[in-house]
C-alpha positions as CSV (number, residue, x, y, z in Angstrom):
1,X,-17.5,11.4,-3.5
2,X,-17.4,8.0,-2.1
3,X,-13.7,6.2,-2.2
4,X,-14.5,2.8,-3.3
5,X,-17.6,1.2,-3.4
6,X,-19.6,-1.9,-2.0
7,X,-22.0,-3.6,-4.7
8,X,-24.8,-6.3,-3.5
9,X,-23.0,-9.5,-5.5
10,X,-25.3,-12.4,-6.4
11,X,-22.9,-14.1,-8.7
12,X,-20.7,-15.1,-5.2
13,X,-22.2,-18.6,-5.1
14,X,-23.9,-20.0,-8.9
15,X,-27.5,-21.3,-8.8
16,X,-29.7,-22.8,-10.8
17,X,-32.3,-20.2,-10.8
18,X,-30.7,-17.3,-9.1
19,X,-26.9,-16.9,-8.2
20,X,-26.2,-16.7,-3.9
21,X,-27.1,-20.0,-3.4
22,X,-27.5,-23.6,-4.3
23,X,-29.1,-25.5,-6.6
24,X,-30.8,-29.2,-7.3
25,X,-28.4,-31.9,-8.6
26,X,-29.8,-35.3,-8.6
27,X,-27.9,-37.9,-6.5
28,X,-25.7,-39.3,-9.0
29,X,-24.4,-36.5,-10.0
30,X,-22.3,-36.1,-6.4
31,X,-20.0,-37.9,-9.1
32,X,-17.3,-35.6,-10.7
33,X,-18.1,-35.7,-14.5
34,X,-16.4,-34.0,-17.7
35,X,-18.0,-32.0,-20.5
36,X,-20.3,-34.3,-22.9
37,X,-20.7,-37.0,-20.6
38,X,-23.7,-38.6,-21.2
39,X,-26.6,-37.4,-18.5
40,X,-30.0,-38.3,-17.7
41,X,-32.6,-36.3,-19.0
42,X,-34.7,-33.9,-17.6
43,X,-37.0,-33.2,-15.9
44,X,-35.8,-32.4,-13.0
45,X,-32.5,-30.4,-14.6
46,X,-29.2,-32.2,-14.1
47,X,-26.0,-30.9,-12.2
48,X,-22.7,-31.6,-11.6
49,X,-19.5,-31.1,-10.5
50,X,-16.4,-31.5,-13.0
51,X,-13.7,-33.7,-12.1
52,X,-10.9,-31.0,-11.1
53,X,-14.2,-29.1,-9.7
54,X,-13.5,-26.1,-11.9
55,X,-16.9,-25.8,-13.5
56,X,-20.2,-26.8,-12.6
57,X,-22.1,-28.6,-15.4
58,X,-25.6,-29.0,-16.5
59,X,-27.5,-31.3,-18.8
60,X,-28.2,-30.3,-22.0
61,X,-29.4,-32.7,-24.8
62,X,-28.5,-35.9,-22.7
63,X,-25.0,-34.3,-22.3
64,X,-23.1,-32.7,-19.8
65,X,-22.2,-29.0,-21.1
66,X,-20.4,-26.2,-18.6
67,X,-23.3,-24.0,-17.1
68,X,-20.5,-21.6,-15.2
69,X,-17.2,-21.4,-13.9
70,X,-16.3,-22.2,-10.4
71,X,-12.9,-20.0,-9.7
72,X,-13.5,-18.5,-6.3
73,X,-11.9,-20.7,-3.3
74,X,-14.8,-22.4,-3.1
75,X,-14.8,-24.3,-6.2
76,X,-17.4,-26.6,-7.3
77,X,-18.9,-29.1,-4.9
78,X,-22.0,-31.0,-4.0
79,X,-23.7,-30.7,-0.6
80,X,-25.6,-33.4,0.5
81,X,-26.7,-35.3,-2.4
82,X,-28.4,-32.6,-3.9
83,X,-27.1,-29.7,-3.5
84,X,-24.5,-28.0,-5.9
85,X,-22.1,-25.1,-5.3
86,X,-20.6,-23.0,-7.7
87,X,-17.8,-20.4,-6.3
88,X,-18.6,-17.4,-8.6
89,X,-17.1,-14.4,-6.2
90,X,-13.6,-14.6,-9.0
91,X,-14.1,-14.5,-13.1
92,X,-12.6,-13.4,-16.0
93,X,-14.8,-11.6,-19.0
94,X,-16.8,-14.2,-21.0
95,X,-17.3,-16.2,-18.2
96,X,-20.9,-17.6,-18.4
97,X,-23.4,-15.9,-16.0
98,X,-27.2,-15.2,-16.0
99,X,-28.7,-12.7,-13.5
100,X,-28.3,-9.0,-14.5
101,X,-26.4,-7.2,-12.0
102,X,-24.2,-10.1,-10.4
103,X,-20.6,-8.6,-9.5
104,X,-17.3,-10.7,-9.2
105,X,-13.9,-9.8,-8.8
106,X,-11.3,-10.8,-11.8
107,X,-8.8,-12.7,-11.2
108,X,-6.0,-10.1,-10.5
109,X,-8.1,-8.6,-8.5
110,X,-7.8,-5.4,-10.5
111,X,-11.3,-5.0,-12.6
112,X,-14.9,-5.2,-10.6
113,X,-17.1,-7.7,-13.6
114,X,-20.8,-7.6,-14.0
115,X,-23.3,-9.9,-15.8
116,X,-24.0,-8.4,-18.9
117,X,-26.7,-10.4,-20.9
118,X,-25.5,-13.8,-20.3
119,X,-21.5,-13.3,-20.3
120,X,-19.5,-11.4,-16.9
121,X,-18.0,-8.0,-18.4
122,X,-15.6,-5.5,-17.1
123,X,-17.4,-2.9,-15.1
124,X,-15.4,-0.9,-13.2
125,X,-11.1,-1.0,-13.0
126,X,-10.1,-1.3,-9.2
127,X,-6.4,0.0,-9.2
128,X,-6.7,1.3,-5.7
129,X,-4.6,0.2,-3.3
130,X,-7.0,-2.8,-1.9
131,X,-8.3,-3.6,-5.6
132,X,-11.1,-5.7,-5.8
133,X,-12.3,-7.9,-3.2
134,X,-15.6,-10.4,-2.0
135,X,-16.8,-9.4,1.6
136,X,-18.5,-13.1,2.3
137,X,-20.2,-11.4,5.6
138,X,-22.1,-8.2,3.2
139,X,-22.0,-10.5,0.4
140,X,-20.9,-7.7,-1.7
141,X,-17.7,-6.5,-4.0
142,X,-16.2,-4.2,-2.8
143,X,-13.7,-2.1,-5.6
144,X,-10.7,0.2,-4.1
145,X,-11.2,2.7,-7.5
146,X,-9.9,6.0,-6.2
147,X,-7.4,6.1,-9.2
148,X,-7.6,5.5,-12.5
149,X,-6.2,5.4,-16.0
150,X,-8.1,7.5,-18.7
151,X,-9.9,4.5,-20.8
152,X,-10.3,2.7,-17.9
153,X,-13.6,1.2,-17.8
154,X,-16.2,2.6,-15.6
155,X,-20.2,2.1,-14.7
156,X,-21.0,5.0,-12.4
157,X,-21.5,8.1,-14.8
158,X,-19.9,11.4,-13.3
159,X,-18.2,9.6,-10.7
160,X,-14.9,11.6,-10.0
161,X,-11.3,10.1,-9.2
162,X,-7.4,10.6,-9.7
163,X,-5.0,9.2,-12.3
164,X,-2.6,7.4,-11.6
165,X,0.0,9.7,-11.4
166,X,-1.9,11.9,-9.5
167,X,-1.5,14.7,-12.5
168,X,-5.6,14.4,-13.3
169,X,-9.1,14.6,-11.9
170,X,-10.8,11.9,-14.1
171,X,-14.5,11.2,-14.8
172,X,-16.5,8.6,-16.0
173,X,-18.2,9.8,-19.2
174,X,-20.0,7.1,-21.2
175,X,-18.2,4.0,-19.6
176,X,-14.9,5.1,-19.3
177,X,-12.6,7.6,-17.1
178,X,-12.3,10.1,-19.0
179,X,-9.3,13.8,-17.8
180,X,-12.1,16.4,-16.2
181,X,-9.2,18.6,-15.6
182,X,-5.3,18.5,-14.8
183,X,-4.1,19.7,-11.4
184,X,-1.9,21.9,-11.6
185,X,-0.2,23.2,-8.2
186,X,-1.0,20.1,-6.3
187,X,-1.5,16.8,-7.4
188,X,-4.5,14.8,-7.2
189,X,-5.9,13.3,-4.3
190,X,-8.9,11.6,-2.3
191,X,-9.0,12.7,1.5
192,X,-12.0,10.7,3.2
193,X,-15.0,11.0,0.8
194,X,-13.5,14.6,-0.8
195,X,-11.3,14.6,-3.8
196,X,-8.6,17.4,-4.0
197,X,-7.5,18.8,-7.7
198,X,-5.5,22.1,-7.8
């Protein structure tokens, strides 16, 4: 068993093609705008930046409608004069996103999300000790889950770990922790990579 994991995050910076990176935004739109602005229309496809730099914005039917939400450190911003940034590595569920498999961290830094069709769901419950966190050098989330709560939501079928109170070996059946078994002489407890239920 592995204590906490590292998963490959593309949702860390918002594109407009693929998240990790940036995307075109035509000069004008350096500007900070708010939501149904008027824009130019397309081609090429319009970004921007909103005023407080909270969510980047694309244009949709000659208006500017939010295209994701910018809550890491980074914010939104504009490189350049045509380059947009969109801080993606911190979301909450139902946060827009687009690519399949794009992690972030939530906000209290307790649930690992993943893009799920086009919306950020909760994956995986981080209640370790070191939660969940964005490693800018891997580019990856990284999700401290070597305890649980049963009903805590999970993505790694059979993947083993301790409740809480350290009472319970939990598993993750279907997409939640579910109690494997109840330790009984010793309580629960992950030592390196090896999980110890008596």
């Amino acid at each position: 068993m592995t204590v906490g994991r590292s998963l490959s995050v593309l949702a860390g910076v918002a594109l407009a093609v693929a998240a990790g990176g940036s995307c075109r935004a035509r000069p004008k739109a350096a500007e900070a705008h708010r939501q149904g602005d008027p824009c130019p229309a397309g081609p090429p496809v319009t970004y921007a930046c909103s005023a407080d730099r909270s969510f980047a914005l694309v244009c949709r039917d000659s208006r500017f409608d939010v295209w994701r939400r910018c809550r890491g450190s980074g914010a939104c911003s504009v490189l350049g004069e045509e380059h947009l940034h969109c801080d993606t590595t911190v979301g909450e569920v139902g946060d827009p996103c687009e690519r399949q498999g794009a992690f972030a961290c939530s906000l209290d830094r307790l649930a690992m999300l993943e893009c799920e069709g086009r919306a950020m769901v909760v994956a995986s419950t981080c209640r370790g000790s070191l939660g969940c966190r964005f490693n800018e050098q891997g580019h990856t989330v990284d999700c401290a889950d070597e305890v649980a709560l049963e009903g805590d939501a999970c993505n790694d079928p059979n993947r083993i770990t301790c409740s809480v109170d350290g009472k319970s070996e939990l598993v993750c059946s279907g997409r939640a922790y579910a109690r494997k078994r109840e330790c009984r002489r010793t309580d629960c407890r992950i030592d390196g990579n090896a999980l110890y239920c008596d």
